[in-house]
TORKOL-4160 file (C-alpha; in steps of 0.2 Angstrom, whole numbers, padded with zeros to 4 digits, m for minus):
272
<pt num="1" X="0037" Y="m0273" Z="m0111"/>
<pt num="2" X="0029" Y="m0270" Z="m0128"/>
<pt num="3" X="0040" Y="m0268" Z="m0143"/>
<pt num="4" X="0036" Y="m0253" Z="m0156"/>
<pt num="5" X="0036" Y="m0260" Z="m0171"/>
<pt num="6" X="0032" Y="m0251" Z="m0191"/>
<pt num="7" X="0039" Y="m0233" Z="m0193"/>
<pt num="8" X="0040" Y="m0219" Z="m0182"/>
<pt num="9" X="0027" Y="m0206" Z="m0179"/>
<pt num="10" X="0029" Y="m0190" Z="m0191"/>
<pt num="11" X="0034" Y="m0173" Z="m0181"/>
<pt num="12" X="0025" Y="m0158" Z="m0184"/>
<pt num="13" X="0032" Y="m0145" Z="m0195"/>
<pt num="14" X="0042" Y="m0131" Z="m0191"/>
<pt num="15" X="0040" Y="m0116" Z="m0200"/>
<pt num="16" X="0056" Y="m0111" Z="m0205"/>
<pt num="17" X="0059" Y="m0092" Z="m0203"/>
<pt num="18" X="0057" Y="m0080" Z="m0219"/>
<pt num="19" X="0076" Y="m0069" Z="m0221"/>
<pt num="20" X="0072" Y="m0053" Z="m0226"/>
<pt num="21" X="0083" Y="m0040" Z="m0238"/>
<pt num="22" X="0096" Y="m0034" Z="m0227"/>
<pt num="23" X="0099" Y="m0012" Z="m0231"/>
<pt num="24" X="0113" Y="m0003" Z="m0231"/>
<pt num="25" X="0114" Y="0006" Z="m0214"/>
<pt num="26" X="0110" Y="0024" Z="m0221"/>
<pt num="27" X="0092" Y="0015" Z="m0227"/>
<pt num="28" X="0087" Y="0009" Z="m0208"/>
<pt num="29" X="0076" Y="0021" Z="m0200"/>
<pt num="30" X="0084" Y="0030" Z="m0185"/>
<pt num="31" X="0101" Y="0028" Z="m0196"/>
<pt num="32" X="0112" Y="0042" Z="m0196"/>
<pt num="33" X="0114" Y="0050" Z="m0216"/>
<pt num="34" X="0127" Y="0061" Z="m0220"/>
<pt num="35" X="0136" Y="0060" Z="m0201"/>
<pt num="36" X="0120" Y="0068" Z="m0192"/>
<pt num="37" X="0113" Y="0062" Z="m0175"/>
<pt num="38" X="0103" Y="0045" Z="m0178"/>
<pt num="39" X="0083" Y="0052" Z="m0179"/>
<pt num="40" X="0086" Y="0068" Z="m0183"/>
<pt num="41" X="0087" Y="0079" Z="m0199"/>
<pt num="42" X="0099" Y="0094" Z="m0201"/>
<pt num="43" X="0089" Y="0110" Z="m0198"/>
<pt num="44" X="0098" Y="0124" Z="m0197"/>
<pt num="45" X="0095" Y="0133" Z="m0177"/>
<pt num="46" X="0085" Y="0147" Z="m0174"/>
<pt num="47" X="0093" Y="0164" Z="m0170"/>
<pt num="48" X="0109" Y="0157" Z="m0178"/>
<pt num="49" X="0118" Y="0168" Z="m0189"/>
<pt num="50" X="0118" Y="0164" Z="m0206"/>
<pt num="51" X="0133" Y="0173" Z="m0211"/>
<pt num="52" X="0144" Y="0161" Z="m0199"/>
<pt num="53" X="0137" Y="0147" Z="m0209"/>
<pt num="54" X="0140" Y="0154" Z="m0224"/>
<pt num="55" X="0158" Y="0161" Z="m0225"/>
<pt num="56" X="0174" Y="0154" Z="m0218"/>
<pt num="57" X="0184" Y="0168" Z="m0210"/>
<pt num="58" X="0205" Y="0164" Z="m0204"/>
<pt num="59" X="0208" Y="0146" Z="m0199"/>
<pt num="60" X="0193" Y="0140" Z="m0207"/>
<pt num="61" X="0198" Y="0144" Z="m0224"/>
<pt num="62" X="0206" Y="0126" Z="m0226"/>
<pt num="63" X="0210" Y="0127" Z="m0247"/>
<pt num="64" X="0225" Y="0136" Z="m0253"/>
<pt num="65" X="0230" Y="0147" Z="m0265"/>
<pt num="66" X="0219" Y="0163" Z="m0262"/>
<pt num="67" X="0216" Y="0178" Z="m0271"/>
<pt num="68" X="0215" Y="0192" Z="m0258"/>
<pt num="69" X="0208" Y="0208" Z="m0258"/>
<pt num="70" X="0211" Y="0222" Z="m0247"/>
<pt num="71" X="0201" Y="0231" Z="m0236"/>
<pt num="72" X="0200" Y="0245" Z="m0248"/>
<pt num="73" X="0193" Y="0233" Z="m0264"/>
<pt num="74" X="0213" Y="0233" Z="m0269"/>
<pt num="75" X="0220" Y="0220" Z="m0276"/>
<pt num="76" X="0234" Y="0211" Z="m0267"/>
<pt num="77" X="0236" Y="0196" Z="m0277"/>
<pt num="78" X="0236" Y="0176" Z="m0278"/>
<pt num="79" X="0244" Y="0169" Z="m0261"/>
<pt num="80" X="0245" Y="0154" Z="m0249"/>
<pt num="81" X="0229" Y="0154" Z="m0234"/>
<pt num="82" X="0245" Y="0153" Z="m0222"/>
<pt num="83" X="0250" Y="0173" Z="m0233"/>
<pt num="84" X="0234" Y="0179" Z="m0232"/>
<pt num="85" X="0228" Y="0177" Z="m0213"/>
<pt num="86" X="0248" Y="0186" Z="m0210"/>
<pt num="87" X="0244" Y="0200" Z="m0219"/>
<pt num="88" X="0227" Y="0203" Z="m0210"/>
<pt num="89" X="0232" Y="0199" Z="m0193"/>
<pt num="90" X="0247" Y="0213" Z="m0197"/>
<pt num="91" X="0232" Y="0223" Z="m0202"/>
<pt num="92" X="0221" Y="0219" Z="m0183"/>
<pt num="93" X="0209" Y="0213" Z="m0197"/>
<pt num="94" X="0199" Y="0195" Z="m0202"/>
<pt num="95" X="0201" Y="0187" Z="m0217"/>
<pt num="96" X="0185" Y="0181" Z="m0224"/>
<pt num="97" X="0180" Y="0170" Z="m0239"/>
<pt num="98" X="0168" Y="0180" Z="m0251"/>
<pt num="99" X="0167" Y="0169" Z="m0265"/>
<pt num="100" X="0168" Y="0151" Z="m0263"/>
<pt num="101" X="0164" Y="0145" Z="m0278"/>
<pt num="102" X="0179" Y="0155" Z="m0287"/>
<pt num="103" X="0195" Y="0148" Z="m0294"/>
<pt num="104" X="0205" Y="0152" Z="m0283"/>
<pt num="105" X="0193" Y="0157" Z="m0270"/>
<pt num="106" X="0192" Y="0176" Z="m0267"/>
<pt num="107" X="0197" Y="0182" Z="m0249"/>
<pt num="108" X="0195" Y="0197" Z="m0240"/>
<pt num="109" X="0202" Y="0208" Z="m0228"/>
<pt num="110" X="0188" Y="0215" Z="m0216"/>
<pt num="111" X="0182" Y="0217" Z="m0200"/>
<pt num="112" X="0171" Y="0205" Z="m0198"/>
<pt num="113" X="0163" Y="0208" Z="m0183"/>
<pt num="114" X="0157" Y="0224" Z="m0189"/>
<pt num="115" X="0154" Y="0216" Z="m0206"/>
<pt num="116" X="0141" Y="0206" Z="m0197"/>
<pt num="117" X="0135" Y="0217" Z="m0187"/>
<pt num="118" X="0129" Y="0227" Z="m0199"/>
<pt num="119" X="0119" Y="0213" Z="m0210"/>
<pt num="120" X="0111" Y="0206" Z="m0195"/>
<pt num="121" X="0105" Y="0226" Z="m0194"/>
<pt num="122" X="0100" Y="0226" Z="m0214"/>
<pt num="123" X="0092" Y="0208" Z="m0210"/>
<pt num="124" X="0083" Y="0216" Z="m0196"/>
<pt num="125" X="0075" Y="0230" Z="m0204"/>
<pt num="126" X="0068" Y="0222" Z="m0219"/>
<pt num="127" X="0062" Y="0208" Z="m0208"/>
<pt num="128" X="0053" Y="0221" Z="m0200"/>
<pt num="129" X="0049" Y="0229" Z="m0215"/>
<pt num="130" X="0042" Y="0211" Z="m0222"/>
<pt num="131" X="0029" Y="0208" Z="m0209"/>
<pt num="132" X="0022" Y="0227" Z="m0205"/>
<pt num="133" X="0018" Y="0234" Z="m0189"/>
<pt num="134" X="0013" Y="0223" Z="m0176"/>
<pt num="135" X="0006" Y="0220" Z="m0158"/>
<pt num="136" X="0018" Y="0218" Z="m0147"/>
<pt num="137" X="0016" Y="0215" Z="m0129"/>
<pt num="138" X="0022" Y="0219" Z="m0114"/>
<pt num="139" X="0018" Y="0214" Z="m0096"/>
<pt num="140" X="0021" Y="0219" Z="m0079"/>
<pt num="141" X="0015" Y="0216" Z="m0061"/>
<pt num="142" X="0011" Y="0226" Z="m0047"/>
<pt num="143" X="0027" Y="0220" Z="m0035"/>
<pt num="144" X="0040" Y="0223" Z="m0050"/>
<pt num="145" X="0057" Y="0225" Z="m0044"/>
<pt num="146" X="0066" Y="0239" Z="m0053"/>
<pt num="147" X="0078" Y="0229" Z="m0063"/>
<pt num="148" X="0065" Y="0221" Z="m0074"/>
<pt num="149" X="0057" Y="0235" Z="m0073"/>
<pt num="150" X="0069" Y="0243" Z="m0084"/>
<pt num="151" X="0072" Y="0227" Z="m0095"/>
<pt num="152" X="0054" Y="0227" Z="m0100"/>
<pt num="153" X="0056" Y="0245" Z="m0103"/>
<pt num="154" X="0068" Y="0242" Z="m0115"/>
<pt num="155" X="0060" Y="0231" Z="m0122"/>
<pt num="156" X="0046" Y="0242" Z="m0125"/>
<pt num="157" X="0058" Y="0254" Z="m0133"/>
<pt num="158" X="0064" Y="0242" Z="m0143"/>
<pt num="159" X="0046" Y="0236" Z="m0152"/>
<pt num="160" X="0043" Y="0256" Z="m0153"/>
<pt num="161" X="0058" Y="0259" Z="m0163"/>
<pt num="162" X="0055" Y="0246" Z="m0175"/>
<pt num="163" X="0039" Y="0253" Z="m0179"/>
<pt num="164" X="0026" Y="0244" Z="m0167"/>
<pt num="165" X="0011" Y="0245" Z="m0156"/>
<pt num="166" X="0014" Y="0240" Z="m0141"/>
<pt num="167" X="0001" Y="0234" Z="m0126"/>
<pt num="168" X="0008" Y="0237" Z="m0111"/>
<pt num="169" X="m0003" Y="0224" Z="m0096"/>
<pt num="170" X="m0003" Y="0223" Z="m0077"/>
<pt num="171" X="m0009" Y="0207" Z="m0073"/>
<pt num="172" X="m0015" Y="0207" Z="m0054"/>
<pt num="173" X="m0018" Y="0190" Z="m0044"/>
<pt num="174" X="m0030" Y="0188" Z="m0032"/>
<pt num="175" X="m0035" Y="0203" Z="m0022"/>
<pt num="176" X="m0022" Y="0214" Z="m0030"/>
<pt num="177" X="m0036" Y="0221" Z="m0041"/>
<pt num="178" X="m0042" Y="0230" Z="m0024"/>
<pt num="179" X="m0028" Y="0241" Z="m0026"/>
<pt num="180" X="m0027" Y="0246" Z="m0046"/>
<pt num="181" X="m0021" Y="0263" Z="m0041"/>
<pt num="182" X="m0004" Y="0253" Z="m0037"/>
<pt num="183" X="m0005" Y="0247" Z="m0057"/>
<pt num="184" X="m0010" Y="0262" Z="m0063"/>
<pt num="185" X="0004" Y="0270" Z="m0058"/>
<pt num="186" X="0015" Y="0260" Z="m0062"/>
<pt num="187" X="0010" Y="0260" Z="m0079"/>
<pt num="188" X="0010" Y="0279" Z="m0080"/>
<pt num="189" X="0027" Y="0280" Z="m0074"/>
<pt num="190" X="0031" Y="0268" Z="m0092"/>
<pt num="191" X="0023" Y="0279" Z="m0103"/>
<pt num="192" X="0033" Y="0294" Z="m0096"/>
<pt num="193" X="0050" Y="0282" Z="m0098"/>
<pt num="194" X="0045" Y="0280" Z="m0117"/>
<pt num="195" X="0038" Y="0298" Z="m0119"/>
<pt num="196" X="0051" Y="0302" Z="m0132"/>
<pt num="197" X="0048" Y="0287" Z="m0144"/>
<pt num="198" X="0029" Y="0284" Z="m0141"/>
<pt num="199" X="0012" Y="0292" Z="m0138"/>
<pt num="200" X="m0003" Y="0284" Z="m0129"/>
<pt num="201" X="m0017" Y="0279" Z="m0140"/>
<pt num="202" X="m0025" Y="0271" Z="m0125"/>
<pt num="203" X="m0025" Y="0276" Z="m0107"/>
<pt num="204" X="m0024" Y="0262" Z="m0095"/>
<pt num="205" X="m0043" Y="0254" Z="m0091"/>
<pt num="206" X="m0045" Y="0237" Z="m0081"/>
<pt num="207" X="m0053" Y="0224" Z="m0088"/>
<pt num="208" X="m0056" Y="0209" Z="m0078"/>
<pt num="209" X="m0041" Y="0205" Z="m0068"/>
<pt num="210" X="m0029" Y="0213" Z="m0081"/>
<pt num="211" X="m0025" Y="0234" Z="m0084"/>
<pt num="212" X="m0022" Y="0238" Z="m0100"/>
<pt num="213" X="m0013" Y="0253" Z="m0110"/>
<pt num="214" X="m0010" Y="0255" Z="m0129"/>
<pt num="215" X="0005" Y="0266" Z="m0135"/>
<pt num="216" X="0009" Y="0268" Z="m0153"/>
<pt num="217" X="0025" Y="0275" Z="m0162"/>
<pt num="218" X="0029" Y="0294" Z="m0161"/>
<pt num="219" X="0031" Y="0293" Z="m0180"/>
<pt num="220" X="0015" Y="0282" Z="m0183"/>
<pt num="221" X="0004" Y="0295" Z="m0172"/>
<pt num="222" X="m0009" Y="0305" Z="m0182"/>
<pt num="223" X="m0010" Y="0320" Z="m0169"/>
<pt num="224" X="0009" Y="0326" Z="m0171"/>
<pt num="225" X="0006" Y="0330" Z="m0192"/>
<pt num="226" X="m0008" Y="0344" Z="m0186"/>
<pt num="227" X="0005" Y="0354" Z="m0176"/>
<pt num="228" X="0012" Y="0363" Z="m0191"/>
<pt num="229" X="m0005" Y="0370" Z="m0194"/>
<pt num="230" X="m0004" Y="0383" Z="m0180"/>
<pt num="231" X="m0009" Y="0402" Z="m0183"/>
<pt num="232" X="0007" Y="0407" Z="m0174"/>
<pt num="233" X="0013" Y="0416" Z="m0189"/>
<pt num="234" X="m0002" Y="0427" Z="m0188"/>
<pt num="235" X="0000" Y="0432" Z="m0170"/>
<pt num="236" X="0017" Y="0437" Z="m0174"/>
<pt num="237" X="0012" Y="0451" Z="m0185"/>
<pt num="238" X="0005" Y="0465" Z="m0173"/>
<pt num="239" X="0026" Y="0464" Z="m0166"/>
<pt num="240" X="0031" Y="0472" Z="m0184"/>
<pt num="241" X="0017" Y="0485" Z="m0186"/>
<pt num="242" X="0023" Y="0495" Z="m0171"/>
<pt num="243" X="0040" Y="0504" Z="m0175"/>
<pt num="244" X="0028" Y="0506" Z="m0192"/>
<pt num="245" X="0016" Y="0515" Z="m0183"/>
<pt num="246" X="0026" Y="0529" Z="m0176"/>
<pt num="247" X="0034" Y="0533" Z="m0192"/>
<pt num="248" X="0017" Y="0539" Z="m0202"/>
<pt num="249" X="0014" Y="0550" Z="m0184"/>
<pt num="250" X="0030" Y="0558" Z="m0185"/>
<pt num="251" X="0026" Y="0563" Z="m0205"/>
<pt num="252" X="0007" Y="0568" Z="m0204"/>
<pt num="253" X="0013" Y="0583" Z="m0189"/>
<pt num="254" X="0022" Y="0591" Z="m0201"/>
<pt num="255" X="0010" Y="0598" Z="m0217"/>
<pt num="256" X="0000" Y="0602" Z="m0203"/>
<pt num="257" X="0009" Y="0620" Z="m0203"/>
<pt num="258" X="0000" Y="0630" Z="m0217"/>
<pt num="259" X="0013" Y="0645" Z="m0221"/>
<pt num="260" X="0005" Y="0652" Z="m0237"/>
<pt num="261" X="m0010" Y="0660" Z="m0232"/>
<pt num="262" X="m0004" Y="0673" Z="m0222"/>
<pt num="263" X="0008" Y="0680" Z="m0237"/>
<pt num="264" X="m0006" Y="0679" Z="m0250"/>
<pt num="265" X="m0015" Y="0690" Z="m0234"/>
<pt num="266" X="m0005" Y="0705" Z="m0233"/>
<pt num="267" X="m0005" Y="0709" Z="m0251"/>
<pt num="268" X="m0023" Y="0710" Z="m0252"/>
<pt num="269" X="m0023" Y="0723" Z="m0237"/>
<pt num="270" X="m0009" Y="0735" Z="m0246"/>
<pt num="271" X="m0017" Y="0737" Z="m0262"/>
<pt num="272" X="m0034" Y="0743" Z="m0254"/>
């Protein structure tokens, strides 16, 4: 056996691994910040009232003391949270947080399911106000049963109300467009339903596989401001000139009787 002899060969180098800052865990990506859900930001949901995410109403008003105020605007005073939400339950009321921000927080009694009510309604009409009228639309088919019938109805009702157009569609599939009269009258039995809220600005035509009808608000329609102009007050007059026509008949009879000229007669025979 052969000896090795001088030094021993070199090993090759190993590259040595480079440590990189470590972050705090609210700097990773996909960390939770605040307490949310890893990955995801706080957005508030849609169709959520913002009223509930605004105001504490009973056990949720956590800080104590309170200024309450009653239902009327009077002022009941300074009181524990535990006081106040007494004194509206004796009442079959809420008591709600008004002003937050307020030392000590203002309280009140209300009803606050009316209370929202009632600005989801304000919110409503100036939304509606905000965009203008729309297009709404609304669409059926020719084998409908009666139920959704009378959702989509509603529905309809609901888009006239605010102030919308709305384009009513029956979609037909496959050879149902043989047999529009089906559509069709299904569609005029819709625009009678909504008669009282809105006017047909567009009867229903087919187009391609579809039938479409337009309606329009009963207070947006142009041809119900021209029904003032009528000449009924004219046809009404002939009714009052009748009792007036008798009465000058009945007068005119009488001078016709002439008395004098038989007196001034008989004189002039005598003197002769």
């Amino acid at each position: 056996m052969q000896e090795v002899t001088g030094s021993s060969p070199v090993s090759p180098t190993i590259p040595v691994p480079v440590c990189r800052p470590e972050f705090p865990p609210a700097q990773r990506e996909g960390a939770s910040v605040a307490g949310l859900p890893h990955g995801r930001s706080w957005k508030p949901q849609e169709g959520g009232s913002i009223i509930e995410k605004e105001l504490r109403v009973n056990d949720k008003i956590r800080i104590s003391p309170i200024r309450v105020v009653s239902e009327d605007g009077e002022q009941l005073g300074i009181m524990t949270a535990d006081e106040g939400r007494a004194l509206a339950r004796e009442r079959g009321l809420d008591l709600v947080e008004v002003a937050a921000t307020s030392r000590p927080p203002v309280c009140r009694i209300m009803d606050f399911g009316k209370f929202k009510y009632e600005q989801n309604k304000k919110d409503r009409k100036a939304k509606s106000r905000q965009h203008g009228q729309q297009l709404k639309e609304v669409k059926f088919r020719p084998k409908i049963e009666k139920h959704d019938l009378e959702v989509k109805v509603r529905n309809a009702r609901r888009f006239l109300e605010e102030h919308h157009k709305v384009k009513v569609t029956m979609n037909f599939r496959g050879r149902e467009v043989t047999h529009s009269e089906i559509g069709r009258d299904i569609l005029k039995r819709v625009a009678a339903l909504l008669e009282d809220v809105s006017q047909v600005e567009s009867p229903p035509r087919i187009e391609g596989r579809h039938m479409i009808m337009l309606l329009s608000p009963k207070s947006a329609a142009g041809g119900q401001k021209k029904q003032p102009k009528g000449d009924k007050p004219k046809a009404d007059k002939p009714k009052s000139d009748k009792p007036k026509s008798d009465k000058p008949k009945a007068e005119k009879s009488e001078p016709a009787k002439p008395e004098t000229k038989p007196e001034e007669a008989t004189p002039s025979s005598n003197e002769s």
